[in-house]
C-alpha positions in Angstrom: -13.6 9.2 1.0 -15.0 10.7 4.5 -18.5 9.8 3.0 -17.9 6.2 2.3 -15.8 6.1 5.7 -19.2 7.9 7.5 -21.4 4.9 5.5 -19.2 2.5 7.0 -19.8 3.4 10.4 -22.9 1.6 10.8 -21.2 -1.8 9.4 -19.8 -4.3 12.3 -16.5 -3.7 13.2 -13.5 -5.4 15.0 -10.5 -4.4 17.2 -7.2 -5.2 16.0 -3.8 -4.0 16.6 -1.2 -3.0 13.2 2.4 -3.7 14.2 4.4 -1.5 12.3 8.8 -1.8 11.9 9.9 1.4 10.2 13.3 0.8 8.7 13.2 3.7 6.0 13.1 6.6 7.1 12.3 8.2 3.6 8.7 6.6 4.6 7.8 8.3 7.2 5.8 11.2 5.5 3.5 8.8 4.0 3.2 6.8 7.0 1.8 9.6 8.6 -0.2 10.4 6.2 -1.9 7.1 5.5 -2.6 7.0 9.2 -3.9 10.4 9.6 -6.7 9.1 6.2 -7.7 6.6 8.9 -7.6 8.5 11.8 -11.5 8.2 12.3 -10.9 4.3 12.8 -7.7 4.8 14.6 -7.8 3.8 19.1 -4.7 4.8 19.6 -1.2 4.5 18.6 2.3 4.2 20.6 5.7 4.9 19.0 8.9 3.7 20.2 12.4 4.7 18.2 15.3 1.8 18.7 18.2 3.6 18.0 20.7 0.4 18.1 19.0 -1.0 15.2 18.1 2.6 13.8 14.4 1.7 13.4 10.6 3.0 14.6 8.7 0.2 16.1 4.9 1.9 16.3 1.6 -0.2 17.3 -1.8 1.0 15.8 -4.8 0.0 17.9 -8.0 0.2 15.1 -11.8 -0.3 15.9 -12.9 -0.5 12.3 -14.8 -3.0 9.6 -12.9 -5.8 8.2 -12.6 -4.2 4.7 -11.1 -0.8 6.8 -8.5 -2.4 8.7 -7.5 -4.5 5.7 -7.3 -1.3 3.5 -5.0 -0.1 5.4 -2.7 -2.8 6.8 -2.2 -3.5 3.0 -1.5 0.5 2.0 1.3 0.1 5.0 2.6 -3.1 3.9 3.5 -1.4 0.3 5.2 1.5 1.5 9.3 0.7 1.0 11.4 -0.1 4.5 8.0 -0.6 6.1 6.7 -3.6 7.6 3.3 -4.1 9.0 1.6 -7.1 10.8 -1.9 -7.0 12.0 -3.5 -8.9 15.2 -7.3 -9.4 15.0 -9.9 -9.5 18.7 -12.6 -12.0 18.8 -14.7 -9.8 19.1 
């Protein structure tokens, strides 16, 4: 995959920013992981735990192609007790 992510460098690519609501717990290991496969595509990201509602609200900044940040906002979106929301620049 770090080949094909390498190729994809060189393609156009746009900010956007993946708003994540962890609910499950039990998720949490594959979050992480699915975020660390991106990591090369990955700004920054902030984490903030809620503990009245006991949930994780975490933003993802990406600078990545189209196909990229939809990979991944859909990879998210199937994991149980998580939901993701994504926020596309102009630019």
């Amino acid at each position: 995959m770090t080949e094909k992510i390498l190729e994809n460098r060189t393609m156009e690519t746009r900010v956007a920013i993946i708003g994540i609501i962890v609910e499950e717990e039990s998720s949490v290991k594959e979050l992480n992981q699915i975020l660390h496969e991106y990591g090369t595509w990955i700004i920054g990201r902030m984490g903030i735990p809620y503990s009245p509602k006991k949930i994780n609200i975490i933003s993802v900044a990406v600078d990545a192609p189209q196909n990229i940040i939809s990979a991944l906002s859909g990879k998210l979106g199937k994991l149980p007790g998580i939901s993701s929301k994504t926020a596309y620049s102009k630019v």
